[in-house]
Every structure is written in C-alpha cells, then in structure tokens.
C-alpha positions as CSV (number, residue, x, y, z in Angstrom):
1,X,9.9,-6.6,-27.5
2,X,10.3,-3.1,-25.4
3,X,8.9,-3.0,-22.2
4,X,7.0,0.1,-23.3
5,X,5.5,-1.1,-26.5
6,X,4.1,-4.1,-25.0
7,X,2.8,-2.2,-21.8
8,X,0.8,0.1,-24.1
9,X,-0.5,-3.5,-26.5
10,X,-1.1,-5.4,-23.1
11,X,-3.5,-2.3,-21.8
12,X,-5.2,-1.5,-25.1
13,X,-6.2,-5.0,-25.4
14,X,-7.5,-5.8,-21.4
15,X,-9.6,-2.3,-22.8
16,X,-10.5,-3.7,-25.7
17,X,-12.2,-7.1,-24.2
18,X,-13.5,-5.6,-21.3
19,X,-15.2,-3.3,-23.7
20,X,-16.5,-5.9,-26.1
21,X,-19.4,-7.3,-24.0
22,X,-20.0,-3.4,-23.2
23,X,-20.5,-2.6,-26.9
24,X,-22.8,-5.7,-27.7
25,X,-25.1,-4.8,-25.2
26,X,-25.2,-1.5,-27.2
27,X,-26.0,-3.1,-30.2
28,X,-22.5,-2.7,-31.4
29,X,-21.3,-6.4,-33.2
30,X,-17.5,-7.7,-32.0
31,X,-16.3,-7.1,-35.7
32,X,-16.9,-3.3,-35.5
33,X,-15.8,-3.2,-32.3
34,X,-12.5,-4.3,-32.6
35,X,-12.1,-2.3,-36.0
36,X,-13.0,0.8,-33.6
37,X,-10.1,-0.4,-30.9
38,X,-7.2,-1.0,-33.6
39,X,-8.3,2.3,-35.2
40,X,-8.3,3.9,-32.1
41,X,-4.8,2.0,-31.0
42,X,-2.9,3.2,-34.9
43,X,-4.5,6.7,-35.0
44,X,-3.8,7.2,-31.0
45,X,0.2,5.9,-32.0
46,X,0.3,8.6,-34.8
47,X,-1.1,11.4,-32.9
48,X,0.5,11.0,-30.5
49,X,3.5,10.6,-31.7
50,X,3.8,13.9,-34.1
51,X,2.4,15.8,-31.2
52,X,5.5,14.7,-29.0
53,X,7.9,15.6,-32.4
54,X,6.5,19.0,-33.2
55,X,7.2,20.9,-30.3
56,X,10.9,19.1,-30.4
57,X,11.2,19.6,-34.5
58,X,14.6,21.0,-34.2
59,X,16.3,17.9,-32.9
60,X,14.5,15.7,-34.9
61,X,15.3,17.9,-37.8
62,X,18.7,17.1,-37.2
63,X,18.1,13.7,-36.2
64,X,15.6,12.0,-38.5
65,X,16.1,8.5,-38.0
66,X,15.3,9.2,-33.8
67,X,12.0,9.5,-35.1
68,X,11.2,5.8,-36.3
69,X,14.5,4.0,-34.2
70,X,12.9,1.5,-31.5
71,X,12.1,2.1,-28.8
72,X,9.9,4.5,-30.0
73,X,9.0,6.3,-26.5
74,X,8.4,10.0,-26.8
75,X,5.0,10.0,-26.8
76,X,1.9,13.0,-26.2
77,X,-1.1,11.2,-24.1
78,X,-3.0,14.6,-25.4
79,X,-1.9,14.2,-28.8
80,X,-3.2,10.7,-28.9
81,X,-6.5,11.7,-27.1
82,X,-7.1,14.1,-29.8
83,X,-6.4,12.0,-33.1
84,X,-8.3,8.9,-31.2
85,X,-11.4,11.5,-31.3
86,X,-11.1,12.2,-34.6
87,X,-10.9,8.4,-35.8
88,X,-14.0,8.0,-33.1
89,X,-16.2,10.8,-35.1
90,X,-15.2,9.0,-38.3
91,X,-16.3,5.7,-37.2
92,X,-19.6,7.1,-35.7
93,X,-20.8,8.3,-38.6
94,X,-19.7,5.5,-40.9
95,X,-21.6,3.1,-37.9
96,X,-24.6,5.5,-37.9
97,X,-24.1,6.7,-34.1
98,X,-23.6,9.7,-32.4
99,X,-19.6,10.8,-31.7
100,X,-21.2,10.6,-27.8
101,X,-22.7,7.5,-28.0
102,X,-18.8,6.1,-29.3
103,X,-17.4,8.3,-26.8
104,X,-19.2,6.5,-23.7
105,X,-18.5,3.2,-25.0
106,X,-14.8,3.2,-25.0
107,X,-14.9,4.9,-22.0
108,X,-14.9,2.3,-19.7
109,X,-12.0,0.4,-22.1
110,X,-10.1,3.5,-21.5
111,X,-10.1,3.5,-17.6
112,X,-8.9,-0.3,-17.6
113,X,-6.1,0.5,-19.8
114,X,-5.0,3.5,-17.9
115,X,-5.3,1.5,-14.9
116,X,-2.8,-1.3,-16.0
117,X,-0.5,1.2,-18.0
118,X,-0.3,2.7,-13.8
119,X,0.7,-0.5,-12.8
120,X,3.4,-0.3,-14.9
121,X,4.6,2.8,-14.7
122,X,2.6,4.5,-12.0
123,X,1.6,8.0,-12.2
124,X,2.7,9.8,-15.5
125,X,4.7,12.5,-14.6
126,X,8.7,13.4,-14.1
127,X,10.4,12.0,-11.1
128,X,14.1,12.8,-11.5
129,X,14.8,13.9,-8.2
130,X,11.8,12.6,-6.0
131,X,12.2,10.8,-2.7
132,X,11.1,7.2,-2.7
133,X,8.2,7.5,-0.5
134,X,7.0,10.5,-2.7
135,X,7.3,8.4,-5.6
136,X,5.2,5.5,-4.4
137,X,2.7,7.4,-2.3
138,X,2.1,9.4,-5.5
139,X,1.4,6.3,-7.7
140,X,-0.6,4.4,-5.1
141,X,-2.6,8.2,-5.1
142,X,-3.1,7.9,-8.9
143,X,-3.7,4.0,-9.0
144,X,-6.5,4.8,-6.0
145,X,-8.5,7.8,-8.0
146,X,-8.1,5.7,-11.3
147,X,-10.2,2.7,-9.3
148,X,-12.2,4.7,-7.7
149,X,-13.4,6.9,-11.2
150,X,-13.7,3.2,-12.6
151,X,-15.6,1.9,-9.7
152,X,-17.9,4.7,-10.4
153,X,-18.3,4.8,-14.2
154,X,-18.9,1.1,-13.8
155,X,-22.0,2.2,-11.5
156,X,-22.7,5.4,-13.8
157,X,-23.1,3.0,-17.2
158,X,-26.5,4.3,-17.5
159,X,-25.1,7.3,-18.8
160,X,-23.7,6.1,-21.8
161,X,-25.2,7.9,-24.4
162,X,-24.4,11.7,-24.6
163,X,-20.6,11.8,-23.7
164,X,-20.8,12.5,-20.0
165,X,-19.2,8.8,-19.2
166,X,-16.4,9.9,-21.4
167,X,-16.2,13.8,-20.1
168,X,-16.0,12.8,-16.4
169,X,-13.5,10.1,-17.4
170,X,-11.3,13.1,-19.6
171,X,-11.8,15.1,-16.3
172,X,-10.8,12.6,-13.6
173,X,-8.0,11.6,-14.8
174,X,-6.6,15.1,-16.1
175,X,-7.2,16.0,-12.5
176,X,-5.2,13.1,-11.2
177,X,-2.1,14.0,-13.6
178,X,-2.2,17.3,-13.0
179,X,-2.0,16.8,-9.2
180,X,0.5,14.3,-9.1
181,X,2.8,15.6,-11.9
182,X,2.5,19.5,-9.7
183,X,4.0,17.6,-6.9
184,X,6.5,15.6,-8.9
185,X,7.9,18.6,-10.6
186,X,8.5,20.4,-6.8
187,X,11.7,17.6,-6.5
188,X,13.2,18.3,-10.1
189,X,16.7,19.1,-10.0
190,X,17.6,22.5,-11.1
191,X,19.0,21.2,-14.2
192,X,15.4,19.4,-15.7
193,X,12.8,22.4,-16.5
194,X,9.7,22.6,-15.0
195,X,6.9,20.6,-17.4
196,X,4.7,23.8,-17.9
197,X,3.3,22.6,-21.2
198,X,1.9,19.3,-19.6
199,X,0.9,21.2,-16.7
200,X,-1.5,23.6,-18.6
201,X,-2.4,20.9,-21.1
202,X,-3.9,18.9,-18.1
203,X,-5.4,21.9,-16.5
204,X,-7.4,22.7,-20.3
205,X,-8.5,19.3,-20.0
206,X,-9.9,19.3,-16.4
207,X,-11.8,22.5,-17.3
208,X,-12.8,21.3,-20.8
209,X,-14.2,18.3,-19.2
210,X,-16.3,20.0,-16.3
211,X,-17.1,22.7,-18.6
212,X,-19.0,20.1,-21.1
213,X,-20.7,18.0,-18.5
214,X,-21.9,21.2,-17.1
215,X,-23.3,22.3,-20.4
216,X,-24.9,18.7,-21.3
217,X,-26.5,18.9,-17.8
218,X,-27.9,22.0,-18.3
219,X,-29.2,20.6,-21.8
220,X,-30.2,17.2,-20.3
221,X,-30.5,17.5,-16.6
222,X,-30.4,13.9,-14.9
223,X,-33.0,11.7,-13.9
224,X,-34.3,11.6,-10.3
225,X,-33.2,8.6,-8.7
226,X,-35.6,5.5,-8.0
227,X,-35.9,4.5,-4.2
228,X,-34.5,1.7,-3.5
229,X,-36.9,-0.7,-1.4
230,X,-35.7,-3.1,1.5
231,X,-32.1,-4.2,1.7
232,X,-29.6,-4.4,-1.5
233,X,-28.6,-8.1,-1.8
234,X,-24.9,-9.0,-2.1
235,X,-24.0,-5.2,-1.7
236,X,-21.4,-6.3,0.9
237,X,-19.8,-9.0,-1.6
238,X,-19.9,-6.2,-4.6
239,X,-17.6,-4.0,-2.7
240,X,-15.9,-6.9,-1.1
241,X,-14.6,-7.8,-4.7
242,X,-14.2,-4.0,-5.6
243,X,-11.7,-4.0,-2.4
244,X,-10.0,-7.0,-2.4
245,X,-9.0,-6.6,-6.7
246,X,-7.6,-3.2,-5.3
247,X,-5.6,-4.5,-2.5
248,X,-3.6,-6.4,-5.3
249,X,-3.4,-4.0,-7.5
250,X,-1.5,-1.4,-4.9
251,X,0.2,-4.6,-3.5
252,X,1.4,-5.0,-7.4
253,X,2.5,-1.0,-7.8
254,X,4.5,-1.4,-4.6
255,X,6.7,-4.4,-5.5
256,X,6.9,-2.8,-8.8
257,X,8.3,0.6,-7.3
C-alpha cells in the first residue's frame, strides 16, 4: 500500500473515532456516524480528485490512464472540502439536522486528521528549493497552530451548533497554509512556477471563513461568560497533558523531516 493512500485512511479514521463519542453526545447513533465519515472520505476522494484534473485536462486528455494508475496523488484539499459539504448538506437533511449542526460535529474529526496527515507530511505546500531549517521550522509552525486551533475547539465545543466550530476551523487552517506555503514559494527555483492558484484559493477561504463567523455573530452574538468561582481543579494537569502530547508530536515531525 502507498504511503499516501494509507496516510490519508490512517487520519480519516483517528477523525472518525475521536468523532464518534462527539456525535453520540449529540444524539447522533455510531451507525450514522460512520455512514457520514465514509461518505465524507469517498465524496472528499472524488472531489478532490476532478478538481486537481480539471485545471490539468490537457495532459490527462492525452494521458487517460494517469488518471486512475496508483498512486493516485494529485489531489485538491479545496476540491475535496467542497464535495465533502455537499455530501454533509445531503446527509443533514436525510438525518433531519441542520448542515451547521453536521458541520460542527466533524469539525473536531477534521482537526485530528489534519493534525496526523502534518505529521506525515508537514505543512502542505511546495518545497523544492527550501533550506532545511526552513523546511522544518515551517512544519513545526503549522503542526503548532493546528494544536493550538484544536486545543481551542476542544474548549469551544459549546459552540457546536450553527457552524462557527467548523468556520473558525476552515479559517485557521486556511490561514496557516497560506502562510507557510507564501514562504515556501519565496525558495522555488526559477524553473517551478509560483502556486498562485493555491495561494488565492487559501486566501478565499480565510476571508470566507471570518466573513461567516462575523455574520453568525452578528445574527447570534455569544453568551456572556459565567464567573468562575475559587480555583479550577486539575487546570495545571489539563494543560500538562495538552503540552506533553505536543512535545511528541513535534519530537515525531522532526525525526520525520
């Protein structure tokens, strides 16, 4: 089995369990949950995959059989994003729920499986020409804001509901992509073009995202915070975990580099 192909299954999967007690507590039974995480995993393949072909129809034009010979690599992360939605609204309204409510629960699933897919492979961007030390300082940058927007969704659950768990998510991590792949693509060789097309696809996203959680705020502003009264037990061992599970993790992406 390709290294790729079974990156990609091991990450959709650690999303899929991790999302499984998440979706229960919603009222959302294993069964249809794991119908909505291998619809979400074959619709996400497709889309993705036609949306890396399209804009490269003339080769594949010429060269058919590239298009279904393993490894099958050329993927769009955009293109999958989109036809995942569309299988999402589908599967709201056949479950009775809102596309929002759908969208916040695989949210969290969806941070875990970037987060191991940039273990992996680190940050997703072009590094032909990139110092070493770029190259790992620039993963262990997109590892870090992946942990941190999970450590904070984690903390942000109660939002679930409307969308804004999955928006800040589709935000975050545009953000992160677009940042490291606008340094990656200062160390191209003259010979590799610039990735403009990913580069304004990210930036859409970023202001997609903010743009919606700024118009379901204004629609739904947030509720005041409840004071919190005497100390907060086993704060210091919360975060202790949160640390030390990210000390491996960037110990992991370095000996992988």
């Amino acid at each position: 089995m390709h290294g790729f192909g079974l990156g990609i299954g091991v990450a959709c999967l650690a999303g899929g369990v991790v999302g499984r007690s998440l979706a229960r507590r919603r009222g959302l039974d294993p069964d249809a949950w794991w119908r909505l995480v291998a619809g979400l995993m074959i619709s996400g393949a497709i889309g993705g995959r036609l949306s890396y072909i399209l804009p490269n129809a003339g080769y594949y034009l010429k060269y058919p059989l590239e298009i279904i010979r393993p490894p099958v690599e050329g993927l769009s992360y955009y293109g999958a994003l989109l036809a995942g939605a569309a299988y999402a609204r589908r599967f709201a309204r056949r479950a009775e729920l809102t596309f929002g409510q759908v969208a916040d629960l695989v949210a969290l699933p969806w941070l875990v499986g970037l987060l191991l897919a940039s273990l992996f492979w680190g940050a997703p961007a072009v590094k032909a020409g990139s110092p070493y030390g770029v190259r790992l300082g620039l993963d262990i940058l997109y590892l870090t804001g992946l942990y941190a927007l999970l450590a904070w969704a984690w903390n942000a659950r109660r939002l679930c509901g409307r969308g804004k768990l999955a928006l800040a998510v589709l935000a975050g991590d545009s953000l992160l992509r677009l940042v490291t792949g606008l340094v990656f693509s200062a160390f191209l060789p003259p010979v590799i073009p610039w990735p403009v097309l990913d580069h304004l696809a990210r930036a859409a996203a970023v202001l997609a995202g903010v743009a919606m959680l700024r118009r379901l705020r204004e629609v739904e502003p947030e509720p005041p915070a409840e004071p919190v009264k005497g100390p907060v037990k086993g704060s210091y061992s919360r975060w202790a975990g949160w640390l030390l599970v990210y000390g491996v993790l960037v110990l992991i992406r370095a000996a992988a580099a």
